[in-house]
N, CA, C and O atoms as CSV, one atom per row, in Angstrom:
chain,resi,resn,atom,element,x,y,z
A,1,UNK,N,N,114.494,84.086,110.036
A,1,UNK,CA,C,113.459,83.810,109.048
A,1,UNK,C,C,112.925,85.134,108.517
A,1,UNK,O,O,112.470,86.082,109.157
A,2,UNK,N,N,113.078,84.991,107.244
A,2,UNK,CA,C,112.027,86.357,106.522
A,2,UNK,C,C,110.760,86.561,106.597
A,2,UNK,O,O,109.965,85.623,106.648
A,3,UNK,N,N,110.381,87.869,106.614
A,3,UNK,CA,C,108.755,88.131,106.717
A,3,UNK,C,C,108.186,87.687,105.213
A,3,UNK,O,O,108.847,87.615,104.177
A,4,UNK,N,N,107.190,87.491,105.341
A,4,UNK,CA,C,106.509,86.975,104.481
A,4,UNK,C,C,105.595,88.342,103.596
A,4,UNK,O,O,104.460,88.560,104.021
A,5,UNK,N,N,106.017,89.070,102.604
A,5,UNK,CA,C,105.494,90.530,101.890
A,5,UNK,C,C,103.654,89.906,101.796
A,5,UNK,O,O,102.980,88.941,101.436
A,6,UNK,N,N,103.533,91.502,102.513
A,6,UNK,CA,C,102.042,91.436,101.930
A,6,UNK,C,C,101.822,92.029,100.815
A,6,UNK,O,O,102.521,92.973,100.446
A,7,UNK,N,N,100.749,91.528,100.075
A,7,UNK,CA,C,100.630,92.094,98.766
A,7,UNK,C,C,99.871,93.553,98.883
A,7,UNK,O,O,98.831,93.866,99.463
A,8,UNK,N,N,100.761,94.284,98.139
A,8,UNK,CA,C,100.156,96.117,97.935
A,8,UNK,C,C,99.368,96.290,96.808
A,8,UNK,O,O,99.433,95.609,95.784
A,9,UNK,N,N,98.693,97.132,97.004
A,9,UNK,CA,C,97.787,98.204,96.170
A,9,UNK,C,C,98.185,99.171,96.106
A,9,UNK,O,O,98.176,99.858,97.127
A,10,UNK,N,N,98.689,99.664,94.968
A,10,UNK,CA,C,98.800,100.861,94.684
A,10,UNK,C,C,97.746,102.095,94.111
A,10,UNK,O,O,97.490,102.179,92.910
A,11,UNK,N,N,97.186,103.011,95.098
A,11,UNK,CA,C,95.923,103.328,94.494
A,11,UNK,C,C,96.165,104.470,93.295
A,11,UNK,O,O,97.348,104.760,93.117
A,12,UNK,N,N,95.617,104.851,92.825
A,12,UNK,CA,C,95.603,105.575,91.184
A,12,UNK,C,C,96.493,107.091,92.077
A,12,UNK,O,O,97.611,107.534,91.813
A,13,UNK,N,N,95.596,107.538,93.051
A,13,UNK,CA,C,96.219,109.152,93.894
A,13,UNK,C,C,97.376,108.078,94.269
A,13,UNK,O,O,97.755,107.486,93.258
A,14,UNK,N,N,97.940,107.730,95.285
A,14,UNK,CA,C,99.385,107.524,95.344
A,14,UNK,C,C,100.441,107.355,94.196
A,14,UNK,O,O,101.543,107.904,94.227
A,15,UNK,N,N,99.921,106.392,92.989
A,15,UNK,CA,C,100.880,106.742,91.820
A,15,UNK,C,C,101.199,107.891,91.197
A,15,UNK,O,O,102.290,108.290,90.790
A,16,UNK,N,N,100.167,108.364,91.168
A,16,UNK,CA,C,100.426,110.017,90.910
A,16,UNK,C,C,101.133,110.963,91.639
A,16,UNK,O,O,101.706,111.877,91.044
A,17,UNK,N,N,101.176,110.854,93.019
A,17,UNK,CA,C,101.793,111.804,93.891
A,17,UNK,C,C,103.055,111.245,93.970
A,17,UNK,O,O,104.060,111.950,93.873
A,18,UNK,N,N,103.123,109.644,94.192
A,18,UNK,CA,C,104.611,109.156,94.025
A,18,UNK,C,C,105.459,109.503,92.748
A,18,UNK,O,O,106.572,110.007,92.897
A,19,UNK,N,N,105.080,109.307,91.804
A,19,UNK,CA,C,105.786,109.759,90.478
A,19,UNK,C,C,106.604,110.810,90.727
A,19,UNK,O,O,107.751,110.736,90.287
A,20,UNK,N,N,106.159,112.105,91.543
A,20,UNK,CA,C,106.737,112.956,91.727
A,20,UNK,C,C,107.930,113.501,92.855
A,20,UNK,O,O,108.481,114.596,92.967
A,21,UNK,N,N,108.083,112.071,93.723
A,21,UNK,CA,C,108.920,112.255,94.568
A,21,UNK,C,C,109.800,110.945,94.709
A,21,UNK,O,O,110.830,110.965,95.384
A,22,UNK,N,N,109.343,109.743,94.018
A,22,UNK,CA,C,110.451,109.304,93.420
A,22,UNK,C,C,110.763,108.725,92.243
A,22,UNK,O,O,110.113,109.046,91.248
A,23,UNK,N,N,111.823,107.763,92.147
A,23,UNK,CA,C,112.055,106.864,90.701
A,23,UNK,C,C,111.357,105.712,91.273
A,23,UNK,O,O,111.135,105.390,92.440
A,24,UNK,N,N,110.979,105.004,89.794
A,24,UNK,CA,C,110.492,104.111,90.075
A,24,UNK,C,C,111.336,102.697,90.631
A,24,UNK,O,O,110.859,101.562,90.622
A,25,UNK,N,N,112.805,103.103,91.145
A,25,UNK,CA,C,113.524,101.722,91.698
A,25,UNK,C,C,112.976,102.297,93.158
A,25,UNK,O,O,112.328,101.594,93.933
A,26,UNK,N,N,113.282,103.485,93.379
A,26,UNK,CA,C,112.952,104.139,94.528
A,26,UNK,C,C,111.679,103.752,94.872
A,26,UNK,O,O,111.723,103.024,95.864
A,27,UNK,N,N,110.549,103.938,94.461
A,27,UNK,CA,C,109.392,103.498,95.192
A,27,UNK,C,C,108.940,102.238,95.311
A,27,UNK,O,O,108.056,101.898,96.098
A,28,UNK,N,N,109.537,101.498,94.528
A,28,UNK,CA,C,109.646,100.110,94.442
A,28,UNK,C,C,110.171,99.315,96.210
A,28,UNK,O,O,109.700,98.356,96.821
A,29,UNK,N,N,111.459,100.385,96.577
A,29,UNK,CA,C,112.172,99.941,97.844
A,29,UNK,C,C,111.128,100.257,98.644
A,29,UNK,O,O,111.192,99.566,99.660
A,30,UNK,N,N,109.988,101.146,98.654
A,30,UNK,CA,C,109.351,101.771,99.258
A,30,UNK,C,C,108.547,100.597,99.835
A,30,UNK,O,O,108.338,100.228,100.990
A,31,UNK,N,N,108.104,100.061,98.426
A,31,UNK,CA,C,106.692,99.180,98.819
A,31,UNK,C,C,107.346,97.831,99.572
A,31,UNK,O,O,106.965,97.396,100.659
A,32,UNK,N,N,108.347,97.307,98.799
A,32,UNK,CA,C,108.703,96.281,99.321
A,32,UNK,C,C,109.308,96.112,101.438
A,32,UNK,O,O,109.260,95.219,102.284
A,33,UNK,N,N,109.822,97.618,101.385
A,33,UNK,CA,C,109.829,97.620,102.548
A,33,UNK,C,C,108.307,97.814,103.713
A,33,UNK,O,O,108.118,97.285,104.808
A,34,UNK,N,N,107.485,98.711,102.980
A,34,UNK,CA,C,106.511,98.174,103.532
A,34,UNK,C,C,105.826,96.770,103.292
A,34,UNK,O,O,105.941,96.041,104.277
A,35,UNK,N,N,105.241,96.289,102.385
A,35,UNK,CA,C,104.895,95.009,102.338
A,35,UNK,C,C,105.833,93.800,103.607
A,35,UNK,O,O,105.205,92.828,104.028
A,36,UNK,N,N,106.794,93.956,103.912
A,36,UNK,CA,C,107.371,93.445,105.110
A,36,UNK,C,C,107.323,94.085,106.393
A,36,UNK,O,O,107.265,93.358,107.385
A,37,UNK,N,N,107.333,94.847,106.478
A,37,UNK,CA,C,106.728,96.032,107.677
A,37,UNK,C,C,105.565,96.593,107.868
A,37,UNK,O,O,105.716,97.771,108.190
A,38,UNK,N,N,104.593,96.307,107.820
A,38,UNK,CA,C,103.054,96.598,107.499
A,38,UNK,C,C,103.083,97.695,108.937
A,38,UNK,O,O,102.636,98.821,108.720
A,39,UNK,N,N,103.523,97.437,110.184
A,39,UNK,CA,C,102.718,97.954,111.310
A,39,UNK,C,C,103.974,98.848,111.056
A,39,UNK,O,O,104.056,99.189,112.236
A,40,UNK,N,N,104.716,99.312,110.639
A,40,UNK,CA,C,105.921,100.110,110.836
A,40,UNK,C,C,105.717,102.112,110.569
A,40,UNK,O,O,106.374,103.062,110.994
A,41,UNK,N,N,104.816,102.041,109.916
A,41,UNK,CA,C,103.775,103.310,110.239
A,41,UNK,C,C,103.415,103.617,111.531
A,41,UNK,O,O,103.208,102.688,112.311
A,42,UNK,N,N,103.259,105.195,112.033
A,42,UNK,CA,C,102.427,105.490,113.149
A,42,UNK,C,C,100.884,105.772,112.669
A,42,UNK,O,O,100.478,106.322,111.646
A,43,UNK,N,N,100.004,105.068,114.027
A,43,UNK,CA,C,98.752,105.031,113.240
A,43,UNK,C,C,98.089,106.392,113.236
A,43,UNK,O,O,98.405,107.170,114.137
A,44,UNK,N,N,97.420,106.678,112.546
A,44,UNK,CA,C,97.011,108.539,112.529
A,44,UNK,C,C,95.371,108.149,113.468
A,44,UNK,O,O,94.578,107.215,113.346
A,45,UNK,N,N,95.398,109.615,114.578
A,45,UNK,CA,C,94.581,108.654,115.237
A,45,UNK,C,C,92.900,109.634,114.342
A,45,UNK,O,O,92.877,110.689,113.708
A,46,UNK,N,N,91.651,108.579,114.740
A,46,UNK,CA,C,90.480,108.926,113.922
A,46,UNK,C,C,90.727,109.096,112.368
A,46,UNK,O,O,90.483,110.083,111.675
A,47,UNK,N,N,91.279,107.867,111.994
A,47,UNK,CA,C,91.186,107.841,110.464
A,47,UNK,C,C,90.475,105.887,110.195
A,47,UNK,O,O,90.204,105.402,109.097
A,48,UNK,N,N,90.352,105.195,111.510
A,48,UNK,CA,C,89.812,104.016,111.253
A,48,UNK,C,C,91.548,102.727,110.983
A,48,UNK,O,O,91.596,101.517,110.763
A,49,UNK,N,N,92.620,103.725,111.142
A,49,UNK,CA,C,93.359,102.745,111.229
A,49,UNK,C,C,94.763,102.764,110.047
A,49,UNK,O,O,95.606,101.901,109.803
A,50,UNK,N,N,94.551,104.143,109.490
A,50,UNK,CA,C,95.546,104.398,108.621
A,50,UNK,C,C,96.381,104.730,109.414
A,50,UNK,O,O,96.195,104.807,110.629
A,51,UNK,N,N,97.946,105.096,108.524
A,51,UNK,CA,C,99.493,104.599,109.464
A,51,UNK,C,C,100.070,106.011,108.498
A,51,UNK,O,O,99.669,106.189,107.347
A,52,UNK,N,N,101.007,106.895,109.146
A,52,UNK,CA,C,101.569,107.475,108.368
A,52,UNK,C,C,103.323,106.827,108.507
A,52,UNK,O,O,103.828,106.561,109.597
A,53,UNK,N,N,103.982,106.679,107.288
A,53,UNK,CA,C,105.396,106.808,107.423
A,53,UNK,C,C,106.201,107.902,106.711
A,53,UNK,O,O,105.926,108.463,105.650
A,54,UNK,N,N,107.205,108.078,107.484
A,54,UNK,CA,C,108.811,108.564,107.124
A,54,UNK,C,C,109.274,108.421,106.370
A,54,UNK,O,O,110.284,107.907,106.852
A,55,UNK,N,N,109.498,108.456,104.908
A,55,UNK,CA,C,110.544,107.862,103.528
A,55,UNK,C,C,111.614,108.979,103.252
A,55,UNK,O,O,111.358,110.181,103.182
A,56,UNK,N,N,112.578,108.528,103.137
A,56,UNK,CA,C,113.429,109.391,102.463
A,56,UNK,C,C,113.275,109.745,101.052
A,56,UNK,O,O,112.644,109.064,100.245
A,57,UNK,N,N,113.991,111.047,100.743
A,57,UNK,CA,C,113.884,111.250,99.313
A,57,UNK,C,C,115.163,111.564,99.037
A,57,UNK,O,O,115.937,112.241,99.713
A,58,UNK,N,N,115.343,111.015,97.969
A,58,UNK,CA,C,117.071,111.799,97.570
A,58,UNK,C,C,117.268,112.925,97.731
A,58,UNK,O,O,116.725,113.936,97.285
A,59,UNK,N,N,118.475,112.671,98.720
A,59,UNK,CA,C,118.690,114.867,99.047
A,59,UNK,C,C,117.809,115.461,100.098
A,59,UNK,O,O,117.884,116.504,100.748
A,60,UNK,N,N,116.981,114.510,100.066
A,60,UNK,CA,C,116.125,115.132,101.700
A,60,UNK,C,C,116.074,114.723,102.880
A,60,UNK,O,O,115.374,115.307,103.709
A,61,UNK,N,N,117.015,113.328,103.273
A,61,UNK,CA,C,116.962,112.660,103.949
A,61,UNK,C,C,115.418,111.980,104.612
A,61,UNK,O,O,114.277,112.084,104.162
A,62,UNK,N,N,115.863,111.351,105.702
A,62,UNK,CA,C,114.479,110.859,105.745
A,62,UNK,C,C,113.410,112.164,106.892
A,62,UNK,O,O,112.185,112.250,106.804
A,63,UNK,N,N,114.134,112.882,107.710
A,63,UNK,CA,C,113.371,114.026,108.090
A,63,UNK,C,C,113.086,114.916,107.515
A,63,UNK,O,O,112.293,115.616,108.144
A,64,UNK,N,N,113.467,115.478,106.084
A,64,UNK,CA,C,113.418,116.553,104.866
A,64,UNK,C,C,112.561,115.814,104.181
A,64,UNK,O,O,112.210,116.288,103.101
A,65,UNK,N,N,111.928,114.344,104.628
A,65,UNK,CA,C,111.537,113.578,103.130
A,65,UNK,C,C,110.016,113.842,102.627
A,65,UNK,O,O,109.457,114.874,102.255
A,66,UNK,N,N,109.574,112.520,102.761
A,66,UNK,CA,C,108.816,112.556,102.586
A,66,UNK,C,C,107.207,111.460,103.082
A,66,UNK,O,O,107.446,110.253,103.064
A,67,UNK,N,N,105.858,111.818,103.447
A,67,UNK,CA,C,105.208,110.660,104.154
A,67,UNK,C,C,104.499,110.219,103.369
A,67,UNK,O,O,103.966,110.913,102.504
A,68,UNK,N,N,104.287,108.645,103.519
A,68,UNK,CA,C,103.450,108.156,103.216
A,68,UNK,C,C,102.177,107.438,103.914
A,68,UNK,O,O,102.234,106.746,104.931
A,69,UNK,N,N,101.079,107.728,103.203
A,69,UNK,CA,C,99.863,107.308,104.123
A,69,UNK,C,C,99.659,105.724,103.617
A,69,UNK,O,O,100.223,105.237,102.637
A,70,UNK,N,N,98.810,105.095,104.426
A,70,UNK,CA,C,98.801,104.006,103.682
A,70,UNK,C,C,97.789,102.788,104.829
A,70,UNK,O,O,97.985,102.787,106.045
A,71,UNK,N,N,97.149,102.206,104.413
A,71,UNK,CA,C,95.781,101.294,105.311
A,71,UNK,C,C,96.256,100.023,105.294
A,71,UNK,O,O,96.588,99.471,104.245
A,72,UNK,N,N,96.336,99.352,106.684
A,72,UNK,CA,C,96.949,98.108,106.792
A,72,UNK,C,C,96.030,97.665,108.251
A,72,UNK,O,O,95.952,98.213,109.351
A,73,UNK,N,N,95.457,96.536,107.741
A,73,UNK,CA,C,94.307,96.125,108.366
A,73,UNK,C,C,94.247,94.806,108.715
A,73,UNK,O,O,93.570,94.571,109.716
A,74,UNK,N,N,94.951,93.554,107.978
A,74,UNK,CA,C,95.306,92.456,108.766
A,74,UNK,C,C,96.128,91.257,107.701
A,74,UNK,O,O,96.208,91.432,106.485
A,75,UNK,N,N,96.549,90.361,108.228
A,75,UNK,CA,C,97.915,90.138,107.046
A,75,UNK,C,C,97.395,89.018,106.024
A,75,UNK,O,O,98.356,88.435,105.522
A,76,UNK,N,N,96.075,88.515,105.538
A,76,UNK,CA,C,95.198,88.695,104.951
A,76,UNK,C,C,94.833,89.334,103.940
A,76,UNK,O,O,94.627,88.855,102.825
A,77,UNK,N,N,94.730,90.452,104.265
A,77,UNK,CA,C,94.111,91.633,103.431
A,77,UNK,C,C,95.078,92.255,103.080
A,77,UNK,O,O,95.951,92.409,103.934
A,78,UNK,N,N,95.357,93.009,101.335
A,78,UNK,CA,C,96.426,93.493,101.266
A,78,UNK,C,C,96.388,95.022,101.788
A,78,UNK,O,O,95.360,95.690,101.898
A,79,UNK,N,N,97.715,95.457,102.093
A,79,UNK,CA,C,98.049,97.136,102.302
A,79,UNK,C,C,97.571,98.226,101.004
A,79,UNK,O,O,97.761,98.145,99.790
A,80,UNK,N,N,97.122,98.892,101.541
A,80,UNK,CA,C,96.279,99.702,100.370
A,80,UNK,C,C,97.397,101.488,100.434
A,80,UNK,O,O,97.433,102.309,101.350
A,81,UNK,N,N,97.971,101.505,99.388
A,81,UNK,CA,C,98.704,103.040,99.760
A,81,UNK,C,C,98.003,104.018,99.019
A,81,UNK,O,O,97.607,103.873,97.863
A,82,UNK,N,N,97.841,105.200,99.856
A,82,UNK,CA,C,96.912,105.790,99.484
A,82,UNK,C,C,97.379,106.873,99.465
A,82,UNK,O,O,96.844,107.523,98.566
A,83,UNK,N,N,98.289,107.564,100.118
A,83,UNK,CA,C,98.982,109.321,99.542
A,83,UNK,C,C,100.229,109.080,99.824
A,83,UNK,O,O,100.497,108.190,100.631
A,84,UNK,N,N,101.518,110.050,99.029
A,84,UNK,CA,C,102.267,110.336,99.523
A,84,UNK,C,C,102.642,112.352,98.968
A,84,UNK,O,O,102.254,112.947,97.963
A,85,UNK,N,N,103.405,112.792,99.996
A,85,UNK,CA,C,103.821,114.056,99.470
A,85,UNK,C,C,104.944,114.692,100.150
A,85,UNK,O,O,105.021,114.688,101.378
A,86,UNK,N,N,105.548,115.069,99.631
A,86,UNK,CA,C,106.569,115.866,100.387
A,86,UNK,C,C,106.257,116.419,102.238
A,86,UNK,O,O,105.236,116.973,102.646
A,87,UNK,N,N,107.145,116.148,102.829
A,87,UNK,CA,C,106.737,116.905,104.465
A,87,UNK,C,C,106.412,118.553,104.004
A,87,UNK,O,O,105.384,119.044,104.472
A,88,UNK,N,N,107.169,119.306,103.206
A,88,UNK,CA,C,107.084,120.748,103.234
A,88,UNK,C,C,105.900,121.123,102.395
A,88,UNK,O,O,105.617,122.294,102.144
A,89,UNK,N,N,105.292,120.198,102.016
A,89,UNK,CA,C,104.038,120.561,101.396
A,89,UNK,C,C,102.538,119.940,102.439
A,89,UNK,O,O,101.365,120.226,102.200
A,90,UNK,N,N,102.869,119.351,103.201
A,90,UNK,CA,C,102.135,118.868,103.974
A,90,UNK,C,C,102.297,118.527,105.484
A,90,UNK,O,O,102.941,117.479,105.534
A,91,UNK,N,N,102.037,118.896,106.546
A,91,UNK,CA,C,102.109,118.264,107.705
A,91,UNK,C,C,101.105,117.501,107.992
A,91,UNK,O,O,101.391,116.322,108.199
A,92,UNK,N,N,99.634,117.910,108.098
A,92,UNK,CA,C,99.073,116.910,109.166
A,92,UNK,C,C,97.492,116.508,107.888
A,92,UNK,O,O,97.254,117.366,107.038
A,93,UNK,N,N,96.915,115.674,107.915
A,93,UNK,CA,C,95.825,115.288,107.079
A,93,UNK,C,C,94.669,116.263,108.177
A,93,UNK,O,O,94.504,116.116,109.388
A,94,UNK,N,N,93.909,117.388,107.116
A,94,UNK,CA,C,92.666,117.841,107.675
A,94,UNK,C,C,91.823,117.038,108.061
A,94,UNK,O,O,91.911,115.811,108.099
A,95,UNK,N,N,90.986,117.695,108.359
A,95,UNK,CA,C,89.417,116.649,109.212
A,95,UNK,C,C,89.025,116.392,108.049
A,95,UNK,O,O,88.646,115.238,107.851
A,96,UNK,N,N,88.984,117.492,106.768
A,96,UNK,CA,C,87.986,116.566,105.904
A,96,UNK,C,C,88.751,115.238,105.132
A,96,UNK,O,O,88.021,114.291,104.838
A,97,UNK,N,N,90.052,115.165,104.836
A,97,UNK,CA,C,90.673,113.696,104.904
A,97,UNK,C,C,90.744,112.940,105.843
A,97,UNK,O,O,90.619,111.765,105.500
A,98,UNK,N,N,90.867,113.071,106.714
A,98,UNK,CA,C,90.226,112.488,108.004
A,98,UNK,C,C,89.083,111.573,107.774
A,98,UNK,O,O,89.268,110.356,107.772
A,99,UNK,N,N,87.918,112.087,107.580
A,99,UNK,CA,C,86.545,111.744,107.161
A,99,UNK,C,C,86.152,111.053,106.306
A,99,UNK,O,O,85.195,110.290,106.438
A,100,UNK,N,N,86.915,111.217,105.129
A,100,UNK,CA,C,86.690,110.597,103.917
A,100,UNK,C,C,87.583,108.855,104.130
A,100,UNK,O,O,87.149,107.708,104.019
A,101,UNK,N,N,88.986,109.416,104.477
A,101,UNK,CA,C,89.918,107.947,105.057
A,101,UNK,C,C,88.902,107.043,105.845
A,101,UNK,O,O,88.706,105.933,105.352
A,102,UNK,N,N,88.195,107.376,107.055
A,102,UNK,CA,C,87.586,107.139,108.125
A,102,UNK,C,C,86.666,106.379,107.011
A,102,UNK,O,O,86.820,105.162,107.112
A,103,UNK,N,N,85.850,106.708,106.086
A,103,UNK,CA,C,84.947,106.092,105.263
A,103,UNK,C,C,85.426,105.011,104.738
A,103,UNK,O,O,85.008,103.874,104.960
A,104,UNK,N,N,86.347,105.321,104.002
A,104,UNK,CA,C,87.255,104.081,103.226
A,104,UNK,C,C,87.386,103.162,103.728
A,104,UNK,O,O,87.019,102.039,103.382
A,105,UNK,N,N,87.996,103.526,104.732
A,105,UNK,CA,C,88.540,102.317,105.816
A,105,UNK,C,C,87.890,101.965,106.568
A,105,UNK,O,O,88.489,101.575,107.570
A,106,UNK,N,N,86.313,101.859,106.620
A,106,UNK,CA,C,85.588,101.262,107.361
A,106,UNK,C,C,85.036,99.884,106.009
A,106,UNK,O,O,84.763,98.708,106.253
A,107,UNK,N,N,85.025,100.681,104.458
A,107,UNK,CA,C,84.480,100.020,103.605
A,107,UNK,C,C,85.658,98.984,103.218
A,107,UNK,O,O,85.147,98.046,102.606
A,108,UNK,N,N,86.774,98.854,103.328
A,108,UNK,CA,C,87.699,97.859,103.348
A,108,UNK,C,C,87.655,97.258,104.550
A,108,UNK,O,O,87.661,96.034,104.425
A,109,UNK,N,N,87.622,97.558,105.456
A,109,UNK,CA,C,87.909,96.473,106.614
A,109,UNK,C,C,86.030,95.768,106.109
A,109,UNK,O,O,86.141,94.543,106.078
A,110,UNK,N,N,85.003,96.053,105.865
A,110,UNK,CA,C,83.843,95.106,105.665
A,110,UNK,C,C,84.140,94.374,104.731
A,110,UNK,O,O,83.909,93.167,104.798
A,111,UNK,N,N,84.725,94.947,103.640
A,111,UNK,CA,C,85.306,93.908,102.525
A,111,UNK,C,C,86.514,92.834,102.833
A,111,UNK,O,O,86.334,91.671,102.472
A,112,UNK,N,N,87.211,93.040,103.208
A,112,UNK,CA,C,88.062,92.049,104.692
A,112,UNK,C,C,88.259,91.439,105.373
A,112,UNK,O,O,89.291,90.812,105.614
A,113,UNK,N,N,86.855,91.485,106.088
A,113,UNK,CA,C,86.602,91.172,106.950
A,113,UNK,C,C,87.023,89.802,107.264
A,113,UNK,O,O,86.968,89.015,106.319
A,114,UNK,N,N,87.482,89.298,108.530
A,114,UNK,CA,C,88.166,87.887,108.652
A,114,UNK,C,C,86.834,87.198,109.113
A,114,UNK,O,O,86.266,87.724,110.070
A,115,UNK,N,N,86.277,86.103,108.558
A,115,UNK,CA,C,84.986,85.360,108.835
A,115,UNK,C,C,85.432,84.369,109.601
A,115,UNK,O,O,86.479,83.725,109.536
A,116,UNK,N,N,84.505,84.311,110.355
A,116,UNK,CA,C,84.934,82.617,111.821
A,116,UNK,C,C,84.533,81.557,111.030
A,116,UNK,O,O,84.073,81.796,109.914
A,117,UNK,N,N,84.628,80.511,111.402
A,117,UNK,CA,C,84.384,79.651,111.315
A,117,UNK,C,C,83.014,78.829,111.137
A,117,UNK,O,O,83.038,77.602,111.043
């Protein structure tokens, strides 16, 4: 049985940074593979629950590639992608992205929020 795609957000900074590392069939595979893989990110820890992944880029394979950040909070709520950039331009998100993510993602999971009954 197939997973059932969660619906993505593409935020305004990820289209922009994506544009530049792939085509648009290419990032297309991107989302769709996440939207079926939501937990398939490692979670970055003290960001409230953001996930970084591994993507390949043409010619860079997927360890030359490139990561994407991205907030996935419950299957409900859609996946919100929020950076991507080359590995050689980036390794690790500073404290002050850190902080700011940590904000975000406290203000989506309240907006989210799964209500009882």
């Amino acid at each position: 049985m197939e997973t059932k795609p969660i619906t993505i957000v593409e935020t305004p900074a990820f289209l922009n940074l994506a544009r530049a590392l792939w085509t648009n069939e290419e990032r297309a595979e991107l989302i769709d593979y996440v939207a079926r893989n939501p937990e398939s990110g490692d979670v970055i820890p003290a960001t409230g629950g953001v996930r970084k992944l591994r993507w390949a880029r043409a010619g860079a394979g997927k360890r030359g590639g490139a990561r994407v950040i991205y907030f996935y909070y419950h299957a409900n709520a859609p996946i919100y992608m929020l950076l991507a950039y080359a590995k050689a331009a980036s390794v690790d998100m500073t404290p002050d992205q850190k902080r700011q993510v940590t904000k975000l993602t406290a203000a989506l999971k309240d907006h989210h929020a799964v209500k009882g009954d």
